[in-house]
Backbone as CSV, one residue per row, in Angstrom:
resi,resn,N_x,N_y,N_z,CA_x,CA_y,CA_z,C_x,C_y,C_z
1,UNK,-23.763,6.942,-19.155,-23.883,7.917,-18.086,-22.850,7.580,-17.006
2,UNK,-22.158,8.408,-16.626,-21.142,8.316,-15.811,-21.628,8.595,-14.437
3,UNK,-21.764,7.902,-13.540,-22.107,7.246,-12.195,-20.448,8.150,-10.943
4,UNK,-21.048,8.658,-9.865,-20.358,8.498,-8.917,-19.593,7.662,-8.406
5,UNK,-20.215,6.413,-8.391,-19.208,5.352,-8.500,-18.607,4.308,-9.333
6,UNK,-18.712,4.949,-10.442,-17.403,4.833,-11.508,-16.501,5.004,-11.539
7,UNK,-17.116,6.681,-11.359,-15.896,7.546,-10.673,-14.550,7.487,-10.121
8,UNK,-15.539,6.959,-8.592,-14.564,5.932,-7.729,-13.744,5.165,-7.719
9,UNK,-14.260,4.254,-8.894,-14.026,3.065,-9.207,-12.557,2.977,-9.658
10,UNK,-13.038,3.818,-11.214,-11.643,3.828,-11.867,-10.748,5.112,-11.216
11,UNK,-10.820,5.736,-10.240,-9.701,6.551,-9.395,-8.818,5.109,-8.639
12,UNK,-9.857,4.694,-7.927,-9.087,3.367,-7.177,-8.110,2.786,-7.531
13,UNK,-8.853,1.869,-8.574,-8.046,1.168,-9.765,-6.730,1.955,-10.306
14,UNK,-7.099,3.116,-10.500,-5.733,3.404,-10.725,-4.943,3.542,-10.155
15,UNK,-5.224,3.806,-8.550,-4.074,3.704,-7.717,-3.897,2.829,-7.087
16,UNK,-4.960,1.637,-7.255,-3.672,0.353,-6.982,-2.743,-0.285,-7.976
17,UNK,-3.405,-0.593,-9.436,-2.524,-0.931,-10.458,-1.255,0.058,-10.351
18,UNK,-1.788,1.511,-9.973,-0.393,2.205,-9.990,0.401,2.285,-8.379
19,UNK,-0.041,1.709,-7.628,0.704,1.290,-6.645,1.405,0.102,-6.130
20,UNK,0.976,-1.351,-6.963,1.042,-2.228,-7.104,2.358,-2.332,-7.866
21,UNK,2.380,-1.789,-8.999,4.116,-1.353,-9.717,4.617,-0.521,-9.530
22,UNK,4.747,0.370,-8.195,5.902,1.114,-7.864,6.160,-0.230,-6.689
23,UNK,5.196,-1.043,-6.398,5.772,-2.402,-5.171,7.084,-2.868,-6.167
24,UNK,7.177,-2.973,-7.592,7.596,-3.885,-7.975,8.655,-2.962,-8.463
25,UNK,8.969,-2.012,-8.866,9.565,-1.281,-9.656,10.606,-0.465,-9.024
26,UNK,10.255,-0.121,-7.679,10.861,0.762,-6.678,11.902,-0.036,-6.156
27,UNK,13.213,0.469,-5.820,14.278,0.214,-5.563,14.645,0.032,-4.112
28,UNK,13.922,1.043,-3.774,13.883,1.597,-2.079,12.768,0.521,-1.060
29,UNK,13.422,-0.486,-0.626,12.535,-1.273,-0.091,11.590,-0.492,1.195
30,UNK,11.837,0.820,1.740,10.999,1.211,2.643,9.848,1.934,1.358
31,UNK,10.091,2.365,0.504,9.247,3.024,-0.481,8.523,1.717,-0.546
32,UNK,8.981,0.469,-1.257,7.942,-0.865,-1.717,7.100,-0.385,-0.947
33,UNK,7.523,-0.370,0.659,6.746,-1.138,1.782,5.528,-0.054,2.099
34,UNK,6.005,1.102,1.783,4.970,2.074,1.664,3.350,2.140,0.728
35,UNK,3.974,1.581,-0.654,3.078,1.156,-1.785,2.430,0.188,-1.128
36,UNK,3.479,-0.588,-0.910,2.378,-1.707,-0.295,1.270,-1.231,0.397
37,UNK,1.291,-0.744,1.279,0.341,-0.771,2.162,-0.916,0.168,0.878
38,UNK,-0.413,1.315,0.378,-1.586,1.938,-0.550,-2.309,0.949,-1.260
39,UNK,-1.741,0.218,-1.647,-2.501,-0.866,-2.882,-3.305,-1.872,-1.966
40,UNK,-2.993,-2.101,-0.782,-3.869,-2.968,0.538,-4.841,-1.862,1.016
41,UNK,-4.585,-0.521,1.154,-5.813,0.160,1.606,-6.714,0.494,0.160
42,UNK,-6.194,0.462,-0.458,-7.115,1.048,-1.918,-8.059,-0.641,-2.732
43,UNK,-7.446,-1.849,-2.226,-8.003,-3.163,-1.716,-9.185,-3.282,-1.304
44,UNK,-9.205,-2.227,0.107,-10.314,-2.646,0.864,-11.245,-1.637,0.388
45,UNK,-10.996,-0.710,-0.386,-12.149,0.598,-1.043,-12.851,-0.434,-1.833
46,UNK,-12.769,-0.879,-2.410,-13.230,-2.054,-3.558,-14.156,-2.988,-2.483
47,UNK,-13.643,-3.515,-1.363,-14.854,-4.183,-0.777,-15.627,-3.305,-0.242
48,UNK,-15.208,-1.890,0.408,-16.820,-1.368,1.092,-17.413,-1.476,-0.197
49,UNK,-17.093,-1.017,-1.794,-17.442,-0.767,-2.528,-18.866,-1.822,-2.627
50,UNK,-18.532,-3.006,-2.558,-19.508,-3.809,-2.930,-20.297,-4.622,-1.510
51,UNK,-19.800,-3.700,-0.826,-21.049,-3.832,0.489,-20.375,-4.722,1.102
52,UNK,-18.756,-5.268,1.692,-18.679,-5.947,2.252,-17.661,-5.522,3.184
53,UNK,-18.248,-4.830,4.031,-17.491,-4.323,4.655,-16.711,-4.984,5.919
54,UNK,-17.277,-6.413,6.082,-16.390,-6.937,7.632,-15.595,-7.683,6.572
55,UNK,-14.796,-7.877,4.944,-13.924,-7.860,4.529,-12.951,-7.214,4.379
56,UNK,-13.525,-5.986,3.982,-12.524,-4.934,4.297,-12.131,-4.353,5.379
57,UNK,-12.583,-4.507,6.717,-12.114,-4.219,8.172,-11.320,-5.280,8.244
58,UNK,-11.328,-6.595,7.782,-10.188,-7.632,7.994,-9.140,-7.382,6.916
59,UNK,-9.452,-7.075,5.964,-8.467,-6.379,5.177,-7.404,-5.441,6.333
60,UNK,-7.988,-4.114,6.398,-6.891,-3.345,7.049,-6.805,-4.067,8.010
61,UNK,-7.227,-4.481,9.021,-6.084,-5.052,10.335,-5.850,-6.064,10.316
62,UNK,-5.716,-7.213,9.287,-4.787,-7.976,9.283,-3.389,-7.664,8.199
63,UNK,-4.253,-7.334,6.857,-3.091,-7.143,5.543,-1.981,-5.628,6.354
64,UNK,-3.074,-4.552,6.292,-2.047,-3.187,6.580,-1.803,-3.185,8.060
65,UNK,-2.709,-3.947,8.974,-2.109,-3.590,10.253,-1.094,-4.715,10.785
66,UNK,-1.089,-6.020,10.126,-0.327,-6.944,10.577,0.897,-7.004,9.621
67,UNK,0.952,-7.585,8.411,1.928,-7.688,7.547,2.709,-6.692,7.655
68,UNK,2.026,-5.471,7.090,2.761,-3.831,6.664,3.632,-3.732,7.682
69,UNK,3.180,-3.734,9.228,3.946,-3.289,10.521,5.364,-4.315,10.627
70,UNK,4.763,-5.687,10.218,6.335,-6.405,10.301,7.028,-6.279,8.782
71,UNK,6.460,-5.894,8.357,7.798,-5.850,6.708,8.992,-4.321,7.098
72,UNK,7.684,-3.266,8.011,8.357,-2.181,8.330,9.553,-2.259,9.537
73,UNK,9.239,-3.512,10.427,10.162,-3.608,11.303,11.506,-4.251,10.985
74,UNK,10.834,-5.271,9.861,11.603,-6.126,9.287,12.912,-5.224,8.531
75,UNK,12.262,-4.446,7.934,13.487,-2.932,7.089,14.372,-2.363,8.273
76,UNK,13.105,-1.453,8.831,14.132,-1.298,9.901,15.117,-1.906,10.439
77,UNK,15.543,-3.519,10.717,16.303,-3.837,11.699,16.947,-4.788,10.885
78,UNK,17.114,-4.764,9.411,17.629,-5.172,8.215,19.322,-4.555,8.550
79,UNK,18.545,-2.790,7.717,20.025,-1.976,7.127,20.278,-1.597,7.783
80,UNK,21.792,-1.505,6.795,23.115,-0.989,7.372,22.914,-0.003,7.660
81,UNK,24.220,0.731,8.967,24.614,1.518,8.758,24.462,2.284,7.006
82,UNK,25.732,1.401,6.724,26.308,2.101,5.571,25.458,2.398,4.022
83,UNK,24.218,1.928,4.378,23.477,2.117,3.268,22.493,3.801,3.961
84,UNK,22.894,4.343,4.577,22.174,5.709,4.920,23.167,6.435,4.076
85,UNK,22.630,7.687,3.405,23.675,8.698,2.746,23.074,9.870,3.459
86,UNK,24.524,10.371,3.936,24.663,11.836,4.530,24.834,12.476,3.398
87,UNK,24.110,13.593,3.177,24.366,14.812,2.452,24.908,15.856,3.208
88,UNK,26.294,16.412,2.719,26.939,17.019,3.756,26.632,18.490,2.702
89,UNK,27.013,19.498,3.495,27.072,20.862,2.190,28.055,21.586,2.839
């Protein structure tokens, strides 16, 4: 019998396993950094999941609100110029 939160379950799962390898697979380090953070919020679905929820509130504001924000600043103040492409027409 298929349960509501099965459901859940394996939706989750799939989008962190499938967010977890676009971290790894993706070329575009602001894209990684994007995954990243999905596969850290889809993380903490899994702990409300099992009732633990002052894990998963430390989840998001330390993993997505601390890390994520400096990997994003970190990009930002990385690249070049010359790695932006103008599309001219």
């Amino acid at each position: 019998m298929v349960t509501a939160e099965l459901v859940a379950f394996a939706l989750f799962a799939i989008v962190t396993v499938g967010s977890s390898l676009g971290v790894v697979l993706v070329e575009d380090v602001w894209h990684s950094a994007l995954l990243l953070g999905t596969a850290l919020l889809s993380v903490a679905v899994f702990y409300v999941m099992e009732n633990a929820e002052f894990v998963a509130a430390m989840q998001v504001l330390v993993y997505v609100g601390g890390v994520l924000i400096l990997i994003t600043f970190a990009v930002m103040l990385v690249r070049d110029e010359g790695e932006t492409e103008v599309v001219q027409r």
